[in-house]
C-alpha positions in Angstrom: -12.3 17.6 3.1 -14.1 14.4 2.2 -12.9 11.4 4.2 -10.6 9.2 1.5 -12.0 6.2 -0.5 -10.9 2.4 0.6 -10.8 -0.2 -1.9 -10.5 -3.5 -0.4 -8.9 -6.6 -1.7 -9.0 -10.1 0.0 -6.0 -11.7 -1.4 -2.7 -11.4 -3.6 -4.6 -12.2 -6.4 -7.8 -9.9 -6.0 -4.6 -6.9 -5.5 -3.0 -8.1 -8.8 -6.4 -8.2 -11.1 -7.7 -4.6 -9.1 -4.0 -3.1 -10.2 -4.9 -4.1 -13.9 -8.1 -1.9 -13.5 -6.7 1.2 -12.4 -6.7 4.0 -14.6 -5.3 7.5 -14.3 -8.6 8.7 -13.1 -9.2 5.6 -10.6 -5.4 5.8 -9.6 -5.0 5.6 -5.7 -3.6 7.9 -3.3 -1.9 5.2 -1.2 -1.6 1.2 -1.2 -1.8 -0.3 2.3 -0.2 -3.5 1.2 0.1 -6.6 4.0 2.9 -9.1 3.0 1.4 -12.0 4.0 -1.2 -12.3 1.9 -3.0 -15.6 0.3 -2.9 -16.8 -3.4 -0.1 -14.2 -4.2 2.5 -12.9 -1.6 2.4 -9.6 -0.8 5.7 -8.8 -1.9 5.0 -10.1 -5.3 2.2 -7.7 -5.6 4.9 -5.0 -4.9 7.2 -6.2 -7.3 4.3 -5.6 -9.2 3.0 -2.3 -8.4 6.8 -1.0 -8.7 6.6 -2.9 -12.4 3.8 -0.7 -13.7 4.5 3.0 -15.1 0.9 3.8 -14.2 1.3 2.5 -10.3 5.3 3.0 -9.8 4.5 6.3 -8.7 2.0 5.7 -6.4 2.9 5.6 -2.4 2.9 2.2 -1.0 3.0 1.3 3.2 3.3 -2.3 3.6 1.5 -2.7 6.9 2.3 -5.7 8.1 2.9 -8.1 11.5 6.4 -9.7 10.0 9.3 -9.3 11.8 11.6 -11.1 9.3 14.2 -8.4 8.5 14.0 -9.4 4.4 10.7 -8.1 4.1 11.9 -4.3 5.6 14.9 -5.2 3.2 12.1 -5.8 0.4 10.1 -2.7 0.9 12.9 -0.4 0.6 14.6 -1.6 -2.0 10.9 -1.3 -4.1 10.3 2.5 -2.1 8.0 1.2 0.3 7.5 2.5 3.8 7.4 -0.4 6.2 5.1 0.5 9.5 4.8 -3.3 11.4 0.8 -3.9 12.3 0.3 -3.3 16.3 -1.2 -6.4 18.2 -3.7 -4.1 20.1 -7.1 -3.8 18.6 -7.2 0.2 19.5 -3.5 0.7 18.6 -4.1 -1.0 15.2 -7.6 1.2 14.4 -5.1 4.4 15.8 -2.1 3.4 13.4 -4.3 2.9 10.0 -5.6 6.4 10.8 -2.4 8.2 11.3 -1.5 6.4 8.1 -4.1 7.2 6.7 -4.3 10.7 7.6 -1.0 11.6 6.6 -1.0 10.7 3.2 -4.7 11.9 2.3 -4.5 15.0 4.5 -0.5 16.2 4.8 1.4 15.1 2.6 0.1 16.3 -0.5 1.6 14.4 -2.9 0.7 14.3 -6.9 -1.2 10.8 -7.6 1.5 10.4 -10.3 5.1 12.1 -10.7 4.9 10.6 -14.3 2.6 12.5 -15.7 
């Protein structure tokens, strides 16, 4: 299989205007979403994402260093998985692989249940 696609945003803002692009055909397999994220918060752009009927669907993993037990409370309320960013260089390459590699290569999940 070809290895997935990454689409990179810098900020809360760059996520929201890159969500407003997104069309059925550009729709992502999975969000990597960090909560602490500048110009926007991270949550926000979930609220967001959730918002959407094109992007509700879609699997979100916040991936994130908080420890505040509101933002796990957050994410599942808006169907997010929560996996909290390890502090190790080589754990944290390790972890965005595993996360990575299970939603692109076993889980094979539709892009959109609403369709």
């Amino acid at each position: 299989p070809n290895p997935p696609t990454v689409d990179l945003v810098h900020n809360g803002k760059e996520a929201l205007v890159y969500l407003d692009t997104l069309t059925v055909e550009r729709l992502p397999q999975l969000i990597l979403l960090d909560l602490d994220l500048p110009l926007v918060h991270g949550l926000e752009v979930l609220r967001r994402i959730r918002r959407r009927y094109l992007t509700r669907g879609v699997p979100v993993t916040v991936f994130t260093g908080s420890i505040r037990p509101d933002d796990l409370a957050v994410a599942e309320r808006y169907n997010a998985s929560f996996v909290r960013k390890p502090t190790l260089s080589d754990d944290y390459t390790k972890t965005l692989r595993d996360i990575l590699h299970y939603w692109t290569v076993l889980n094979c999940t539709l892009k959109s249940p609403h369709y």
